[in-house]
C-alpha atoms as an extended CHARMM CRD file, in Angstrom:
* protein
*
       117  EXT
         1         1  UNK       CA              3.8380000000      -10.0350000000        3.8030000000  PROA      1               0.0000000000
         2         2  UNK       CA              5.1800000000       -8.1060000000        1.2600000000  PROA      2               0.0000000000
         3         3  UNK       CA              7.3020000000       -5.1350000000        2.5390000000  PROA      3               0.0000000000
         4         4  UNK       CA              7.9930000000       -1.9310000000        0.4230000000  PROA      4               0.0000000000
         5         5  UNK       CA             10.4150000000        0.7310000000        2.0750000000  PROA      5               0.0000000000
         6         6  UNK       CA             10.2570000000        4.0130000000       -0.0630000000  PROA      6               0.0000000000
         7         7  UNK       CA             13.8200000000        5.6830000000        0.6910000000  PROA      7               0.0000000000
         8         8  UNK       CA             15.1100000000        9.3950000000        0.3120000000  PROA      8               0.0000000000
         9         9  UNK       CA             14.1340000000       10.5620000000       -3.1540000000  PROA      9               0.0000000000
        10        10  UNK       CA             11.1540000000        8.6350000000       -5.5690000000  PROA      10              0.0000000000
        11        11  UNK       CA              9.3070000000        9.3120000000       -8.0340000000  PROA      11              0.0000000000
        12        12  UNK       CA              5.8770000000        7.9720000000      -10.1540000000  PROA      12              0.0000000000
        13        13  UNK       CA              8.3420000000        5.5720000000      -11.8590000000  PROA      13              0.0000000000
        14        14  UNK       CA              9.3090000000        4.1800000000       -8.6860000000  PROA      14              0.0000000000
        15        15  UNK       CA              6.1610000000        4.1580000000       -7.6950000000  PROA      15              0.0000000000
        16        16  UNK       CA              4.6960000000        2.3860000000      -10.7930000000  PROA      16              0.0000000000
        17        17  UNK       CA              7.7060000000       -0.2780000000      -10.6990000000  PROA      17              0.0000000000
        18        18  UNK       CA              6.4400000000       -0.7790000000       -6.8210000000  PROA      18              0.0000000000
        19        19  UNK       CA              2.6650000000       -1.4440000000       -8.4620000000  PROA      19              0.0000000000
        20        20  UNK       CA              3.9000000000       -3.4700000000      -11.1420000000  PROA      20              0.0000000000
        21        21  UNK       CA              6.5250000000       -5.6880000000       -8.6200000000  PROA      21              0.0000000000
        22        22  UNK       CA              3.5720000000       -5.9970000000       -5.9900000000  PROA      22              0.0000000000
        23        23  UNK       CA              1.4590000000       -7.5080000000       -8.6450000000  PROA      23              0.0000000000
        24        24  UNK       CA              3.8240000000       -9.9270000000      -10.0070000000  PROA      24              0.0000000000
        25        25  UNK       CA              4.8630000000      -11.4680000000       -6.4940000000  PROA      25              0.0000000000
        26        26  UNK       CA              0.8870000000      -12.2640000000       -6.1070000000  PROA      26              0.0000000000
        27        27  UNK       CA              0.3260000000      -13.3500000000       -9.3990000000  PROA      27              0.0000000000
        28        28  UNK       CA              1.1550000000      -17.0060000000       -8.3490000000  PROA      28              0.0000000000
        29        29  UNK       CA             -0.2990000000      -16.6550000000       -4.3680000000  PROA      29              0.0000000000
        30        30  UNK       CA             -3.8520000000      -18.4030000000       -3.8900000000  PROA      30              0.0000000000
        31        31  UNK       CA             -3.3470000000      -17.1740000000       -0.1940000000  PROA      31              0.0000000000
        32        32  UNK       CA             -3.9670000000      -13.6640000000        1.2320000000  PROA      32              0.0000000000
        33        33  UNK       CA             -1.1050000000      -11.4660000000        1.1330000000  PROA      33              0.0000000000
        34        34  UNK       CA             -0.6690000000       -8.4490000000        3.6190000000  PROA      34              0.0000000000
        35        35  UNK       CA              0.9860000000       -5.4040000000        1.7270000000  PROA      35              0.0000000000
        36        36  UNK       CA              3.5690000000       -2.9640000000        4.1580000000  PROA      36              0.0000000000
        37        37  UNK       CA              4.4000000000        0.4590000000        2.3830000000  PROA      37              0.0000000000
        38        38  UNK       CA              7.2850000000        2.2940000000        4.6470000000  PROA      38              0.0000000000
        39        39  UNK       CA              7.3360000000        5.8970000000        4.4450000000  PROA      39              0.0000000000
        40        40  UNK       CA              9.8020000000        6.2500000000        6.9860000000  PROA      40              0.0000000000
        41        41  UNK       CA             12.6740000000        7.0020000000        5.3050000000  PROA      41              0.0000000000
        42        42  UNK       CA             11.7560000000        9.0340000000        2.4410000000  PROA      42              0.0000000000
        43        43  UNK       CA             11.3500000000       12.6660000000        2.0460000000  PROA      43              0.0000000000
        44        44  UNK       CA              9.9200000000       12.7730000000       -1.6440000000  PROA      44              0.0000000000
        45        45  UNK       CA              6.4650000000       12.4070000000       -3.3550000000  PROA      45              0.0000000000
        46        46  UNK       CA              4.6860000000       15.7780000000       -2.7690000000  PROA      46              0.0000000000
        47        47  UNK       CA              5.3350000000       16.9500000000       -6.1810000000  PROA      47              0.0000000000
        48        48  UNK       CA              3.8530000000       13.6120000000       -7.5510000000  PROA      48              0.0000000000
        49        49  UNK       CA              0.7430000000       13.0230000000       -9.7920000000  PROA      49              0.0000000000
        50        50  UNK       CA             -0.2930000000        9.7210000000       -7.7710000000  PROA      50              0.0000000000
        51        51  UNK       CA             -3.7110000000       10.3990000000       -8.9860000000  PROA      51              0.0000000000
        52        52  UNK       CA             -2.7870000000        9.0530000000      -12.6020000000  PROA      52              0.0000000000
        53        53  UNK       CA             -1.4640000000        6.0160000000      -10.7140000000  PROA      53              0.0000000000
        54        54  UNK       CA             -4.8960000000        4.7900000000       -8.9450000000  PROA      54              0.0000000000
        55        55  UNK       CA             -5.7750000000        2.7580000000      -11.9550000000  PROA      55              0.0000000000
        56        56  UNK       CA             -3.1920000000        0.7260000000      -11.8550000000  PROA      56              0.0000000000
        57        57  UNK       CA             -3.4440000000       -0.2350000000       -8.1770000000  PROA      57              0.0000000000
        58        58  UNK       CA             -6.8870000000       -1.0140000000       -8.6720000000  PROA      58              0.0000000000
        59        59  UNK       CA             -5.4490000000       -3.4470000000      -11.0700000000  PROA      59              0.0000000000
        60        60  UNK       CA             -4.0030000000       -5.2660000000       -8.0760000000  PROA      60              0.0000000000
        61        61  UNK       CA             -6.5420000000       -5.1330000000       -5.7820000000  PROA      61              0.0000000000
        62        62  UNK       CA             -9.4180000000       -7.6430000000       -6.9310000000  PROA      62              0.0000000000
        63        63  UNK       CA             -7.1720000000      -10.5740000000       -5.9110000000  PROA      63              0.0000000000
        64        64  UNK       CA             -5.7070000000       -9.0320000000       -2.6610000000  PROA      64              0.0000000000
        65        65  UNK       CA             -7.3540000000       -9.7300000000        0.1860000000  PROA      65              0.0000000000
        66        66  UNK       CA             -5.2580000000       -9.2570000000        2.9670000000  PROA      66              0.0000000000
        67        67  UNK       CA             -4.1440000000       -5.3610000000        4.7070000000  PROA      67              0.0000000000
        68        68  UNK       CA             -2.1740000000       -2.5060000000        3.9160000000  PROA      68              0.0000000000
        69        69  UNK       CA             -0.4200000000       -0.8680000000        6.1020000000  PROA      69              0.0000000000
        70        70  UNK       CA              1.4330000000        2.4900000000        5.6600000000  PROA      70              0.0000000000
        71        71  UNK       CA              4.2460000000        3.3380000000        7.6540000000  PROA      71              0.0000000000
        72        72  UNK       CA              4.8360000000        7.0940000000        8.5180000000  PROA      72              0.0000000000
        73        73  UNK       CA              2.6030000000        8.2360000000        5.0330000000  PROA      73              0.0000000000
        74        74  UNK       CA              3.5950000000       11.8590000000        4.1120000000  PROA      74              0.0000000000
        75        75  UNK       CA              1.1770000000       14.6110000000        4.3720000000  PROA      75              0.0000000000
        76        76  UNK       CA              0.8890000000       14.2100000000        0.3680000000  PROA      76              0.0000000000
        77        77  UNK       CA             -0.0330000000       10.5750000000        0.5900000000  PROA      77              0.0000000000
        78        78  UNK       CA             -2.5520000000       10.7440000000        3.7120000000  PROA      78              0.0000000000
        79        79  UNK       CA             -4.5080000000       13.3850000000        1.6820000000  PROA      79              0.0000000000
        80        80  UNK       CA             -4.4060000000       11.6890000000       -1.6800000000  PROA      80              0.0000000000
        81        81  UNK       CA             -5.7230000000        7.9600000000        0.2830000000  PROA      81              0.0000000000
        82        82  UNK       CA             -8.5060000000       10.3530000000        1.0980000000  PROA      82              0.0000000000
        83        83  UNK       CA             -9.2910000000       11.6760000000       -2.1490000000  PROA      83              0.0000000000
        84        84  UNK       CA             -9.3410000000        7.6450000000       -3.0650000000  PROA      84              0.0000000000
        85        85  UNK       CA            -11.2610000000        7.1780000000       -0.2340000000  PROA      85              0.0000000000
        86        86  UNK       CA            -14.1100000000        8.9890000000       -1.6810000000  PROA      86              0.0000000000
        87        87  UNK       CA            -13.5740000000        8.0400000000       -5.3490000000  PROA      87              0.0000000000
        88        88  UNK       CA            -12.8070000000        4.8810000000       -5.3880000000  PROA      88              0.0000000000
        89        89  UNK       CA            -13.2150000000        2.8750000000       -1.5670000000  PROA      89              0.0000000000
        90        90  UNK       CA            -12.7780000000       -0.4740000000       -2.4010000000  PROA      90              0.0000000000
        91        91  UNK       CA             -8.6420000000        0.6230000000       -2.8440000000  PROA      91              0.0000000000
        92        92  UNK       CA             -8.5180000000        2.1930000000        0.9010000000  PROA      92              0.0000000000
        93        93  UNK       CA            -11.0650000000       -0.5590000000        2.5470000000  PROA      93              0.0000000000
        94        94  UNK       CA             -8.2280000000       -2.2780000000        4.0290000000  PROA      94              0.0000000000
        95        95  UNK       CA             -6.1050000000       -0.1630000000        4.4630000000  PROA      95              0.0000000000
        96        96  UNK       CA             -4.4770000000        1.3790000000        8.1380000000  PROA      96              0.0000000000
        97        97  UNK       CA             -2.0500000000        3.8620000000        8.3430000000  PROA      97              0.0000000000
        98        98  UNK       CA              0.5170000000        3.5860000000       11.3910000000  PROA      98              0.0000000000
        99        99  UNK       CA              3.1550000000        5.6150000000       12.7610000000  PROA      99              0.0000000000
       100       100  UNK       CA              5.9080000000        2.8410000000       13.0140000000  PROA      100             0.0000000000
       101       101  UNK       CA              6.8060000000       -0.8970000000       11.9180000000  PROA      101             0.0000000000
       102       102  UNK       CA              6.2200000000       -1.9360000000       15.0320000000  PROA      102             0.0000000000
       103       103  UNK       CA              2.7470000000       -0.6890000000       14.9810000000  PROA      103             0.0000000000
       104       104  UNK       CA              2.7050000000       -2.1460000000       11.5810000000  PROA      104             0.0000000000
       105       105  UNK       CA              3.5380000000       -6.0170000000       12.6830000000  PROA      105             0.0000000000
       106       106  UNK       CA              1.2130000000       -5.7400000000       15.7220000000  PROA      106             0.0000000000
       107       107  UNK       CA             -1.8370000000       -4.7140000000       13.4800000000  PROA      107             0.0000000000
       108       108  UNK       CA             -0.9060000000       -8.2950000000       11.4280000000  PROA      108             0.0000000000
       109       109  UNK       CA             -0.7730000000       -9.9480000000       14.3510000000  PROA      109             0.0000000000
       110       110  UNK       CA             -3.7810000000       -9.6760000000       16.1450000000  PROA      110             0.0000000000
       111       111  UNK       CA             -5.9810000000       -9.4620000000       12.6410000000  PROA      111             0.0000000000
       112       112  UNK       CA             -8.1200000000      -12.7970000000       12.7090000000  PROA      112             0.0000000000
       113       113  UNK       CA             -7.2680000000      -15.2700000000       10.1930000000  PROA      113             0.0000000000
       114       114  UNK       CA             -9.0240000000      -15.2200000000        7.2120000000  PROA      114             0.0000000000
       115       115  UNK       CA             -9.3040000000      -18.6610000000        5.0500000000  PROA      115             0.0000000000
       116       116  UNK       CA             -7.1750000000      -19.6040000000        1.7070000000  PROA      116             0.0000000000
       117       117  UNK       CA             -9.2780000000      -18.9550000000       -1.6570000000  PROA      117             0.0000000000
């Protein structure tokens, strides 16, 4: 599992370097990796053009096969996964969003195992 926590302030550059650190820690993994972004303790990213940043997450995606799971998404983010939703659904086809870490881990937990490619 690879766990992002997005704290206080942030911005598209931390959100790129997020993108571009995600893809690097799977660029050696043959196994399915389950991606946790954490909201929780930021307050930032309403002002944000995210849009301009949904190429480059599709740029992770073919190879990522496991869930992701957002933690306590902003108003901002929920409505821009569903603008993605409709654009481009293979990015949000895995993808839960949860009110807590907890919630989070539980969702990983009972998910059925899915074989190594």
């Amino acid at each position: 599992v690879i766990h992002v926590v997005f704290e206080e302030r942030w911005g598209i550059d931390d959100f790129n370097r997020m993108v571009n650190e995600i893809r690097q820690l799977r660029s050696g993994a043959r196994h399915r990796i389950d991606i946790i972004l954490d909201f929780t303790a930021s307050f930032s990213g309403y002002n944000l053009n995210l849009l301009s940043a949904i190429s480059r997450i599709e740029r992770i995606i073919p190879n990522h096969t496991g869930l992701t799971l957002v933690v306590k998404a902003p108003p901002y983010i929920k409505y821009l996964v569903g603008v993605v939703d409709k654009f481009a659904p293979r990015i949000t086809q895995d993808l839960h969003m949860v009110d807590s870490l907890a919630e989070a881990y539980d969702i990983l937990e009972k998910k059925p195992p899915v074989p190594n490619t």
